[in-house]
Each structure stands twice: as structure tokens, then as C-alpha cells.
C-alpha positions in Angstrom: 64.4 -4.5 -64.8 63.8 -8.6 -65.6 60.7 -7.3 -67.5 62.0 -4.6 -69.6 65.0 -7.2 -70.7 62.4 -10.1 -71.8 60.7 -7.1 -74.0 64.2 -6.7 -75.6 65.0 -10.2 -75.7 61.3 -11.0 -77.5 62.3 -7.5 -79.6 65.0 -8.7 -80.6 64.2 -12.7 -81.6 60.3 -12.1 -83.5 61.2 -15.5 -85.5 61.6 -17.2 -81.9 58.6 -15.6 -81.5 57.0 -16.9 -83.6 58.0 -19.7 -83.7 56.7 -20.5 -80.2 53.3 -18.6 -81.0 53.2 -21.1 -84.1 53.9 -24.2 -81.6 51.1 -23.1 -79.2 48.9 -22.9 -82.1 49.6 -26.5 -83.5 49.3 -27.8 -79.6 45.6 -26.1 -79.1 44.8 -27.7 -83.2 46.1 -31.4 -81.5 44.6 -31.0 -78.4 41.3 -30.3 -80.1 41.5 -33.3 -82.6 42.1 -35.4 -79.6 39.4 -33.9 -77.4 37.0 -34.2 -80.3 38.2 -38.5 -81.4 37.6 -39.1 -77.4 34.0 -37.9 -78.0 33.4 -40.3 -80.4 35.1 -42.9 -78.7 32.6 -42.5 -75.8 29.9 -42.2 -77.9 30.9 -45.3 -79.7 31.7 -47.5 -75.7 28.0 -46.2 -75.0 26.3 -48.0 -77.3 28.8 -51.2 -77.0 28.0 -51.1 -73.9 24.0 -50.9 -74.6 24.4 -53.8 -77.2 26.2 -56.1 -74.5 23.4 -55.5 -72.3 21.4 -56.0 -75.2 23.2 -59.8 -75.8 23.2 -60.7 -72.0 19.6 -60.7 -72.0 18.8 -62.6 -75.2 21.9 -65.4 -74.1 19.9 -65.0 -70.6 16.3 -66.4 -72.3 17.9 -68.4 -74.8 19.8 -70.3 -72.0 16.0 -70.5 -70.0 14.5 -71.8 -73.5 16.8 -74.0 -74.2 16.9 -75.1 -70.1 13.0 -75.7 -70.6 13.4 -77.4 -73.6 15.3 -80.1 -72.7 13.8 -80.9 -69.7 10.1 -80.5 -70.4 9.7 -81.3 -74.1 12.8 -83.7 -74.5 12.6 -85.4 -71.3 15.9 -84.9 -70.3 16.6 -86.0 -66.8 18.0 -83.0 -64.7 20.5 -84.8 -64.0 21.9 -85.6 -67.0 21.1 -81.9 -68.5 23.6 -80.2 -65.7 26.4 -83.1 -66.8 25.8 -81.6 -70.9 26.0 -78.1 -69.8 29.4 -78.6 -67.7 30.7 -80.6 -71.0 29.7 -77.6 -72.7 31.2 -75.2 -70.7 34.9 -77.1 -70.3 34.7 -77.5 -73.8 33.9 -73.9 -74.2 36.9 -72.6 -72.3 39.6 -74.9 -74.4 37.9 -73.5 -77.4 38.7 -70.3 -76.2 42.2 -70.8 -74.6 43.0 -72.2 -78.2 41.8 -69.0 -79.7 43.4 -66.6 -77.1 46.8 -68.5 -77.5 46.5 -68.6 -81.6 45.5 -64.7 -81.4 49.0 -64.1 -79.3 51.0 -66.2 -81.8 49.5 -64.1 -84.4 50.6 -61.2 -82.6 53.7 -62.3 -82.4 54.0 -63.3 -86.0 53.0 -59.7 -86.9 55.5 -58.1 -84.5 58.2 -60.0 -85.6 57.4 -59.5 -89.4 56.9 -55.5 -88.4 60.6 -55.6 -86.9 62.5 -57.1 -89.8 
């Protein structure tokens, strides 16, 4: 009996019909587009990812070059070369505490502007 009154009820509303059929359709076009962008996204982290692997190695040897460098051709005393490379590397991390905190005031710039 619940069947044959769905069969009237679908009978008797074909615009809800389609109407839902169209919905369905637009859903499966959306679901596509999205399943097909996510492809390309991976595609596009798998060779970001390649090319970070990529610049760790070359900041790997250019770190040893630069190591051998100072100490063998410059004569700097070991020493003296691990109290340059922690200079460098505090300096380093202001630099980039600086940036991180200008790039959130920027952000915040924009998302004010964007709520006026």
C-alpha cells in the first residue's frame, strides 16, 4: 500500500520530480569538479614535495661547502665558526618572527578592509 501511494504522490508532483532528478544531477556535476581539482592538487603536493627534497639536499652541501670553507681555506677557528653559525641562526628566527608577525597584521589589515 506505502508503495503504490509514493507512485501517486511522484504521479502527481513530476515538477518535484524533477526537480530533485535536476538536484541529483548538479550534486554528481559538483562532486566531479571537486574530485577532479583534488587530482590536481595531489599532483601539484607531489612535486612540492619532490622539490623540497630537492632544496634539503642542495642547503645540505651548501651548508658542508661552506662548513669546509671556512675552516680549511679561511682558517677559521672551529671555535669561532660554531659562535657565527648560532649568530646566524638567532638572527635567522627574529627575521622570521618579524615576517610571520607582519604577514598576520597583513591578514588582519585585509580582513578588516574585507568587512567594511
Amino acid at each position: 500500500m506505502k508503495t503504490g501511494r509514493k507512485k501517486k504522490g511522484a504521479r502527481k508532483n513530476p515538477e518535484l520530480r524533477a526537480e530533485i532528478f535536476k538536484e541529483v544531477h548538479d550534486v554528481r556535476h559538483e562532486v566531479d569538479y571537486v574530485r577532479k581539482h583534488l587530482d590536481k592538487i595531489w599532483e601539484h603536493v607531489t612535486v612540492t614535495n619532490e622539490r623540497l627534497q630537492d632544496l634539503e639536499i642542495q642547503m645540505n652541501l651548501l651548508s658542508r661547502l661552506l662548513t669546509i670553507i671556512c675552516i680549511e681555506k679561511l682558517g677559521i677557528k672551529l671555535k669561532a665558526f660554531k659562535q657565527l653559525v648560532r649568530r646566524i641562526e638567532k638572527e635567522t628566527v627574529a627575521d622570521l618572527q618579524i615576517h610571520h608577525l607582519e604577514e598576520l597584521y597583513r591578514l588582519e589589515a585585509k580582513r578588516q578592509h574585507m568587512e567594511k
